[in-house]
C-alpha positions in Angstrom: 0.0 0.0 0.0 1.2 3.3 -0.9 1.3 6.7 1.0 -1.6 7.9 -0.5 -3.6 4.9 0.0 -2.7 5.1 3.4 -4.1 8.4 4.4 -7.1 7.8 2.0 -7.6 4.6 4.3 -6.8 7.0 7.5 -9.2 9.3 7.1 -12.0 6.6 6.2 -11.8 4.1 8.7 -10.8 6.6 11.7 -7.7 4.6 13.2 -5.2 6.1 15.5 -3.0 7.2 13.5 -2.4 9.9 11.0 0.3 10.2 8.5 1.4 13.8 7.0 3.8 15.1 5.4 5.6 18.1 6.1 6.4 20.6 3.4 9.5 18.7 1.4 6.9 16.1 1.5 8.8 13.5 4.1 6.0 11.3 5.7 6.1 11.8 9.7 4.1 9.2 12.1 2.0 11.2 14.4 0.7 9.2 17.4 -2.8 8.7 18.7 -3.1 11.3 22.0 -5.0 9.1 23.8 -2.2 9.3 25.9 0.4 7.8 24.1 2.6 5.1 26.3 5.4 6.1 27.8 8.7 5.0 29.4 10.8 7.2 31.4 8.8 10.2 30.0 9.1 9.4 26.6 6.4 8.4 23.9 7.1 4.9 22.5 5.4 6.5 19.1 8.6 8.7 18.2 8.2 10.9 15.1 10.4 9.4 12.7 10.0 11.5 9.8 12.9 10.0 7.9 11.1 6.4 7.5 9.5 7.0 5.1 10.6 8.1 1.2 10.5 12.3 0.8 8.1 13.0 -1.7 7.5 16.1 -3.8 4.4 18.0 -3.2 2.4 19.2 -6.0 0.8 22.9 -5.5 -2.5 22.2 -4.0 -5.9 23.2 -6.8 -7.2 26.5 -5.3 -10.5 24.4 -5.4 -9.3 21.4 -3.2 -7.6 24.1 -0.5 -10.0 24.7 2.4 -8.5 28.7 3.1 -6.1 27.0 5.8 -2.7 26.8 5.9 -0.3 24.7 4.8 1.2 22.7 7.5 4.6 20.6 7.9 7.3 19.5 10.7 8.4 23.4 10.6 5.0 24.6 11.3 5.3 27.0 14.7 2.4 26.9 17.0 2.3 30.7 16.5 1.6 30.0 13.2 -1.5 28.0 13.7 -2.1 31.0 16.9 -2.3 33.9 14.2 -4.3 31.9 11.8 -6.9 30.2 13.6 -6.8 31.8 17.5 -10.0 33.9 16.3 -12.5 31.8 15.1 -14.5 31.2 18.0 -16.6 27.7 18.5 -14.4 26.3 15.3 -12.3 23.1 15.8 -8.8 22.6 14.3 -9.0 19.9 10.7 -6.2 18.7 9.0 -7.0 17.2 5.6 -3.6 15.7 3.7 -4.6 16.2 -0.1 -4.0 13.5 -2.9 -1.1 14.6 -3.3 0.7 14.1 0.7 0.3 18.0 1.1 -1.4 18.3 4.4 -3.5 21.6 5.5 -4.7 23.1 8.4 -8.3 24.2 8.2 -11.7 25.2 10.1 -14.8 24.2 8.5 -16.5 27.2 6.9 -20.1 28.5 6.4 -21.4 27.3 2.9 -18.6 24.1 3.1 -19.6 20.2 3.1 -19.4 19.0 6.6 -19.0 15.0 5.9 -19.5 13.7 9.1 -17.7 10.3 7.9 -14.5 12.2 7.6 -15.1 15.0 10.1 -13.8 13.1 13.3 -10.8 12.1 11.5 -10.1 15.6 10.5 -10.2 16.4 14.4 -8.1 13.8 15.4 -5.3 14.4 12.8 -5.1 18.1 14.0 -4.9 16.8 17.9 -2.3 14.4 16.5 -0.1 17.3 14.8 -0.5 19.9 17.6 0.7 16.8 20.0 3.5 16.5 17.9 4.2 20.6 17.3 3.6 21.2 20.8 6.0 19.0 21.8 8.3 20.0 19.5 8.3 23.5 21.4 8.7 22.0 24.4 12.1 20.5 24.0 10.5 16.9 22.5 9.0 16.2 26.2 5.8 15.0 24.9 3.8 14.0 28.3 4.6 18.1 28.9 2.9 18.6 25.8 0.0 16.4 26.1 -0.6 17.7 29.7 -0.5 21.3 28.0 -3.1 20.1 25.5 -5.3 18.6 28.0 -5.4 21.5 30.5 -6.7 23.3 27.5 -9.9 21.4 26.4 -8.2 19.8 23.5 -8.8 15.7 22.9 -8.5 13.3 20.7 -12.1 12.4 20.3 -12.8 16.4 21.3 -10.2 17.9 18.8 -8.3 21.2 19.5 -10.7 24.2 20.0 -9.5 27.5 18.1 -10.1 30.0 20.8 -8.1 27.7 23.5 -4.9 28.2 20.8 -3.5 31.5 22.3 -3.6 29.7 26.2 -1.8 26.5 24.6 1.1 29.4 23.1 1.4 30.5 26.8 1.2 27.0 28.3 4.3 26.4 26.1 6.2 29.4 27.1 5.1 29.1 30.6 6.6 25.5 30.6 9.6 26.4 28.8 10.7 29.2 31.3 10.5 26.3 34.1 12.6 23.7 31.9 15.3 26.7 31.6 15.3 27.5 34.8 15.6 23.8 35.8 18.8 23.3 33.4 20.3 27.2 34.3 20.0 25.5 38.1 22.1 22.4 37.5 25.6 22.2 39.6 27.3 21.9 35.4 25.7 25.3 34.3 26.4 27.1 37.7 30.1 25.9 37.1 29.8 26.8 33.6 28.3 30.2 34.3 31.5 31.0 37.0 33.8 29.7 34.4 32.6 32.5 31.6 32.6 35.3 34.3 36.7 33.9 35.3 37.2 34.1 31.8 35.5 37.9 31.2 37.6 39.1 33.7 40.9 37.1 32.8 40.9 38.2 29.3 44.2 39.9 28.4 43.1 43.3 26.8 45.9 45.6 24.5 46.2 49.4 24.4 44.0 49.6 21.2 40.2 50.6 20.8 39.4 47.1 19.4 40.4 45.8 22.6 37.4 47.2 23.5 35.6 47.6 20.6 36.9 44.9 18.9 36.5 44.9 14.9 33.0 44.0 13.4 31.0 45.2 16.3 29.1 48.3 17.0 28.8 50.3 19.9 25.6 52.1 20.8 24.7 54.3 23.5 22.1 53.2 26.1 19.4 55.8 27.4 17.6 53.1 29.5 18.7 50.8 31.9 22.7 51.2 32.0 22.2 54.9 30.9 25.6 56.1 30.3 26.9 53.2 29.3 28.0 52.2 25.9 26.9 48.8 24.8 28.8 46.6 22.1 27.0 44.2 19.9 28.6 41.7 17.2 27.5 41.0 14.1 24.5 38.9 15.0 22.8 41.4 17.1 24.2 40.0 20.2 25.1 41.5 23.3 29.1 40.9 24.0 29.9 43.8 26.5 28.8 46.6 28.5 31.2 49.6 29.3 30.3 52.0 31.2 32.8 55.4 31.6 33.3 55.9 35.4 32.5 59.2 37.3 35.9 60.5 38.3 34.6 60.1 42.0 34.2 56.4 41.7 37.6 54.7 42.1 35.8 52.0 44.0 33.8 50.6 41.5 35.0 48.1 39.8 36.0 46.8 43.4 32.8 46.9 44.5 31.2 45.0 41.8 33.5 42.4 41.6 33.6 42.1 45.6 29.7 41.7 45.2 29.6 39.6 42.5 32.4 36.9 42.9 30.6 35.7 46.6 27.2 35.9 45.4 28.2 33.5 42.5 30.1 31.5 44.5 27.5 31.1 47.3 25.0 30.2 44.7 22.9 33.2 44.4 19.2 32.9 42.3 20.0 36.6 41.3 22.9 37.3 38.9 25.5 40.1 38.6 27.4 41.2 36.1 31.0 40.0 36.4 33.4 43.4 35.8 36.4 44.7 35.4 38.0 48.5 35.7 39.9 49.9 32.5 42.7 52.2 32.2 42.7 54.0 28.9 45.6 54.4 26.8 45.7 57.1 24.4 44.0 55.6 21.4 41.6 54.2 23.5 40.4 57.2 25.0 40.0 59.5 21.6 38.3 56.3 20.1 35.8 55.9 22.6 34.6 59.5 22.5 34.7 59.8 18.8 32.4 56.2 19.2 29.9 57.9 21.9 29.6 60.8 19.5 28.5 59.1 16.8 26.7 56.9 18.7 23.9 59.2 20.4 24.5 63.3 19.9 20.7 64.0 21.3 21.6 61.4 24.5 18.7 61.9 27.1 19.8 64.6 29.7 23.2 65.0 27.6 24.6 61.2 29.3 26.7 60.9 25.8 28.4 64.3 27.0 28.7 63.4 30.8 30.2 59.7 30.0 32.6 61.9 27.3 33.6 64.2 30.2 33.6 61.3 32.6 36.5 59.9 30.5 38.4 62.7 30.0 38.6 63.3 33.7 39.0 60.0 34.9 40.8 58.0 32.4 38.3 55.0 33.3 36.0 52.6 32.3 34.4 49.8 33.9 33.7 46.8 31.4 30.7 44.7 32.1 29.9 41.1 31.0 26.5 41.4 30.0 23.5 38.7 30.6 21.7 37.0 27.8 18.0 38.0 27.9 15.9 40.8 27.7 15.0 44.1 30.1 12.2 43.9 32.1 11.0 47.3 30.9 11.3 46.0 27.2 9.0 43.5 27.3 5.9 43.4 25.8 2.6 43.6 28.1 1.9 40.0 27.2 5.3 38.5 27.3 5.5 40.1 31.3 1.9 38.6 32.0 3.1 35.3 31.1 6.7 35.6 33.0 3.6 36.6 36.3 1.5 33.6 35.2 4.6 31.4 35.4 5.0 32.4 38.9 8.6 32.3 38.5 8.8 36.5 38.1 7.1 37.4 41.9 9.4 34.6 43.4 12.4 36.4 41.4 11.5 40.1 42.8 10.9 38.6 46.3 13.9 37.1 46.0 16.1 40.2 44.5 13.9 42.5 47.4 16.1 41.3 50.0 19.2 40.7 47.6 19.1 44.3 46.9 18.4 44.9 50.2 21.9 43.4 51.1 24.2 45.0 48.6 22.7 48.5 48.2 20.9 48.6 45.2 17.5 50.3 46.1 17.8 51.9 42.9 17.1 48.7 41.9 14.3 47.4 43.9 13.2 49.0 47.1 11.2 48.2 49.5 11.5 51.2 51.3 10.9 53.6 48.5 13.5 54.9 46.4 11.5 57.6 44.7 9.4 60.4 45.9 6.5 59.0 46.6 8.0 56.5 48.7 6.6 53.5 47.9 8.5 50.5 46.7 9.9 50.4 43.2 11.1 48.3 40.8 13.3 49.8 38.6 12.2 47.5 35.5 15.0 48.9 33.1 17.6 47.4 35.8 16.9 43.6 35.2 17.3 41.2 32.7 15.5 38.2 31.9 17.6 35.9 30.9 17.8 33.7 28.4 18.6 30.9 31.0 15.4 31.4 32.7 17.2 33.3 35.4 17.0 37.2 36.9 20.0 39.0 36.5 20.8 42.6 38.1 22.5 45.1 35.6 24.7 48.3 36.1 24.7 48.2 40.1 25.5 52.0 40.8 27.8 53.2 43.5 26.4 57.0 43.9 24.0 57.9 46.0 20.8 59.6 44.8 18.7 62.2 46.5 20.0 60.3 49.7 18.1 57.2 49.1 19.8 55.8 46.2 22.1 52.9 48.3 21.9 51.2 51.7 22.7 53.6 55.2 23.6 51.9 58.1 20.1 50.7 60.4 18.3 50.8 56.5 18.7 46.8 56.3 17.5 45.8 59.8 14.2 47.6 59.3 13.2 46.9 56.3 14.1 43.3 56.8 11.6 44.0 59.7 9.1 45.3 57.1 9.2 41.8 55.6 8.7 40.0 58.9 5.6 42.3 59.4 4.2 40.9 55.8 4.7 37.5 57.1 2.9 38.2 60.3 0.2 39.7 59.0 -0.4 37.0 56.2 0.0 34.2 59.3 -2.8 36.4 61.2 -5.2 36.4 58.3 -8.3 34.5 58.0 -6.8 32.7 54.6 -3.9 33.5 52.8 -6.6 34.5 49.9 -8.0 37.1 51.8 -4.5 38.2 52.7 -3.6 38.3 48.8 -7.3 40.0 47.9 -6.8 43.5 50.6 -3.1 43.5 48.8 -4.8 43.5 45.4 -7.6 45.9 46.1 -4.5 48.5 47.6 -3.6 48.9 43.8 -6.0 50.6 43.3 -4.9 53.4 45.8 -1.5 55.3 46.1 -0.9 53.6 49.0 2.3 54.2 50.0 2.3 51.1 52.5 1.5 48.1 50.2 4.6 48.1 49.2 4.0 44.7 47.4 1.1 46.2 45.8 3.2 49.0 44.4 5.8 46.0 43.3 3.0 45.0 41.2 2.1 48.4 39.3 5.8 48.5 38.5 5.9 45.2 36.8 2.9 46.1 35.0 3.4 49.6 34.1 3.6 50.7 30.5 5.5 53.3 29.4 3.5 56.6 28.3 0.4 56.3 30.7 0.2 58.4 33.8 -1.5 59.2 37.2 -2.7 56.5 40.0 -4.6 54.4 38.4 -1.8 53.7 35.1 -1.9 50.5 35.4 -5.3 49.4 36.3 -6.1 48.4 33.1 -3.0 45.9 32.8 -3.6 44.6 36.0 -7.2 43.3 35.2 -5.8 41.1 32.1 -4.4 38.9 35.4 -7.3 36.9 37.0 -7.8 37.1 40.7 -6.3 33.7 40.8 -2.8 34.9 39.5 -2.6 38.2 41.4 -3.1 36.0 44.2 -0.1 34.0 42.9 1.8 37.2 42.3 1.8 38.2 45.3 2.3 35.3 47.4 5.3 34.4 45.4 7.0 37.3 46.1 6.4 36.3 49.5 7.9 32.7 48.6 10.8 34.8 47.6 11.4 36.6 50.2 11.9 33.8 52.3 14.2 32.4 50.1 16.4 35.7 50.2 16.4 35.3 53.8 17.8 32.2 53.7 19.9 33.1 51.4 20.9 35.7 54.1 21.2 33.7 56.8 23.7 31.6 55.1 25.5 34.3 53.3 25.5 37.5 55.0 28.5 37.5 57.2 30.8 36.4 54.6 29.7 38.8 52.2 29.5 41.3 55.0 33.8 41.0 55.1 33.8 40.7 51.2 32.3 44.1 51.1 34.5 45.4 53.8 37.3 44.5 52.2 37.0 47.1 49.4 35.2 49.8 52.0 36.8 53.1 50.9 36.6 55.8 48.4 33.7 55.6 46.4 32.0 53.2 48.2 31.2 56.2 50.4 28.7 58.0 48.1 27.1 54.3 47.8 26.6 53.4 51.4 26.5 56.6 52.9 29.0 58.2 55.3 30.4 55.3 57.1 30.4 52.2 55.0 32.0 50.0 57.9 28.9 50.8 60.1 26.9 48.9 56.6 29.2 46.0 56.8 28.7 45.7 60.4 25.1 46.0 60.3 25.1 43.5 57.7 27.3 41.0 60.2 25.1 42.0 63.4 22.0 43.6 63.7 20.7 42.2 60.1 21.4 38.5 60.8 19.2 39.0 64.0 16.8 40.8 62.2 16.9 38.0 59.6 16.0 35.2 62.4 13.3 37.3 63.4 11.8 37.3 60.4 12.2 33.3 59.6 10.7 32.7 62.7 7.5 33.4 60.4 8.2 30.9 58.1 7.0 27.8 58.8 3.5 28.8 59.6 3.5 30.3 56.2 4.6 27.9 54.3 2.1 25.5 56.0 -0.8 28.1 55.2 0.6 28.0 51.8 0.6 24.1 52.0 -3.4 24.3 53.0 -4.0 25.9 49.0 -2.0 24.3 46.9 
């Protein structure tokens, strides 16, 4: 029997499975999702789509084609998402054609609806979206079939059209998780030390392609790292960060590196940029002006003429390895709701709250306020979703700002007291729902003391809206159930950051001390020392206060999962 006759037979008798051909016309074997067997999480019906001969499809008769799409082993869920998300009550078809080309379809107003073939039609889309669906999520088809299943979609059911854009963000959802799960294992967090060694190891010469080395461009950044220059190759990618020093920040590449290296070490959820401080020669200093010139005359606030003045007085630059990912604040609206839905981004902020907390950065993410209002704030532009699933801090600053940019002695214990209060007040509650719900119903209000509420309208701001109520609108695309999430994850992550702490504290405490002088004064205020002691004594006793909360809220959070 041929390959034809097959799907003729397919299609007629109903059986389990359906054979299509993708668009070189190479047969692949799509299994029945009746919940295909599995061993060790793996379908015994493997696509195999070089077992069969490739064929070459024939252009399909514009009176045979059903105004789908064209479908095939490169197909992209997306693809099917753009074509078919909008037609409400329709069910996916898949009709292969005489000639192996198979399409994707909906059956239209003033079409045939066979009901002998109908059901077949259904259950070959089911089959293909088990196997594209799995395909996008790193071949783990019981993923994929849980994915499909959570989403109304069977094989006796079909897959319904409107349920397509929740199976795009049950993918993405799932695939942040699987590359958080590989970013955590002990061979990437090796692999991710060695890269940093080897940023800062690199032997760099007197020239500007040291720097700027040849086939890259350089660009000026007005967001996030303002000031900073930031050099791409080729491909669009990211290679380094530098980032002309103020004149009165000698310390800085100290700092960083005094942060960075224990946090990395001690195994730290939140990354930093591994750095190093540059001494231009000659060449490179005329080079890099003449690049920042070209790069952005009308910089925001004049920061291409600071960081050009910033580098004729101080001779500097610090050069930054930069993380794979994107900025927060770039992020499209829906791309941020599914990072929330995930609930991996409120355990990252609760997380980076009390990192922040320990090195200084409330610039970063405060929960004390760190703007005028004071509220808490996320500065969105500062972190990086990476590519490996995890947060990463950029450009942490060293000047103080308005006197509230930075850590002051006494500034860690309370608002490490702050977070015990959260946890109290969530273990006094009736539920941990109704804890989450008065959180929730505080963004609507300028509250300055929700602090987790004002977390919240942070992540979800969009640029160009103002007043209180900016991002009310965003905020009700989440459902009660995931603000709910949102919020208690951040608490999750808290806790985790005080453990963190616990563990940590005094050793970073003396790595801090270590470097304590010169700049570090405009970042930690006018004694430094008094930071690092506080860090060593009254914050770890502040820190076992506030664990003391966290078994009873772990076990409330036990009672709704």
């Amino acid at each position: 029997m041929n390959f034809i006759s097959q799907i003729g037979r397919a299609l007629l008798t109903q059986t389990n499975r359906t054979e299509v051909a993708d668009r070189s016309g190479a047969a692949a074997h799509l299994p029945a999702a009746t919940g295909a067997s599995t061993e060790g999480g793996r379908s015994r019906s493997a696509t195999h789509s070089d077992a069969l001969p490739a064929q070459i499809p024939r252009p399909v008769p514009a009176a045979m084609r059903q105004n789908g799409q064209i479908v095939g082993n490169q197909t992209k869920l997306a693809d099917l998402t753009r074509d078919f998300g909008d037609a409400a009550g329709k069910r996916l078809r898949l009709t292969p054609h005489a000639d192996g080309t198979p399409e994707m379809h909906i059956h239209r107003e003033g079409k045939i609806n066979n009901p002998f073939t109908a059901g077949a039609k259904h259950q070959a889309a089911f089959n293909f979206m088990l196997d594209t669906v799995a395909r996008e999520v790193g071949g783990d088809r019981v993923t994929a079939a849980r994915i499909l299943g959570e989403n109304g979609c069977s094989l006796k059911g079909g897959v319904p059209c409107d349920r397509l854009k929740d199976i795009q963000q049950g993918v993405a959802i799932a695939n942040i998780h699987r590359a958080r799960a590989e970013a955590s294992t002990p061979t990437n967090v090796a692999a991710r030390a060695q890269a940093a060694d080897q940023f800062l190891q690199a032997r760099h010469g007197n020239g500007l392609d040291a720097l700027v080395p040849p086939g890259t461009t350089a660009r000026m950044s007005d967001t996030g790292m303002g000031g900073a220059l930031k050099v791409k190759n080729a491909e669009g990618a990211l290679v380094a960060v530098i980032k002309p020093d103020d004149a009165k920040n000698h310390a800085k590449a100290q700092f960083v590196e005094a942060m960075a290296a224990p946090l990395r070490a001690a195994g730290a959820m939140l990354g930093f940029p591994a750095s190093e401080r540059v001494t231009l020669s000659p060449a490179q200093t005329q080079g890099l002006k003449d690049i920042i010139g070209d790069a952005d005359p009308t910089s925001v606030n004049d920061r291409a003429g600071k960081a050009r003045q910033n580098i004729d007085d101080n001779g500097q630059v610090t050069r930054m390895q930069p993380a794979k990912g994107k900025d927060l604040s770039s992020l499209p609206l829906d791309e941020r709701i599914t990072l929330i839905k995930s609930g991996q981004l409120g355990r990252d902020l609760g997380y980076a709250s009390v990192m922040c907390l320990m090195t200084g950065l409330s610039d970063h993410l405060s929960l004390n306020g760190s703007d005028e209002s004071g509220t808490a704030l996320v500065n969105m532009d500062n972190f990086i979703q990476g590519e490996d699933g995890m947060l990463h801090a950029i450009d942490p600053g060293v000047q103080e700002r308005n006197g509230v940019h930075g850590a002051k002695p006494g500034e860690i214990t309370s608002t490490i007291g702050n977070i015990r209060a959260m946890l109290e007040a969530a273990n006094n509650a009736g539920s941990l729902e109704e804890f989450a719900d008065n959180i929730i119903q505080q963004t609507k209000f300028n509250n300055s003391s929700n602090v987790l509420g004002a977390i919240i309208s942070d992540i979800l701001f969009t640029p160009g809206k103002q007043g209180f109520f900016k991002t009310q609108g965003e905020i009700d695309q989440l459902s009660q159930e995931d603000k709910r999430n949102l919020v208690l994850g951040m608490m999750q992550g808290m806790v985790k950051g005080l453990e963190f702490a616990q563990a940590h504290g005094n050793a970073i405490g003396a790595g801090y001390a270590g470097v304590a002088t010169g700049g570090l004064q405009h970042h930690f205020g006018d004694n430094p020392q008094a930071y690092f002691t506080d860090l060593a004594g009254g914050f770890q006793t502040a820190v076992r206060g506030a664990l003391a909360q966290k078994d009873a809220f772990e076990a409330k959070l036990g009672e709704i999962a």
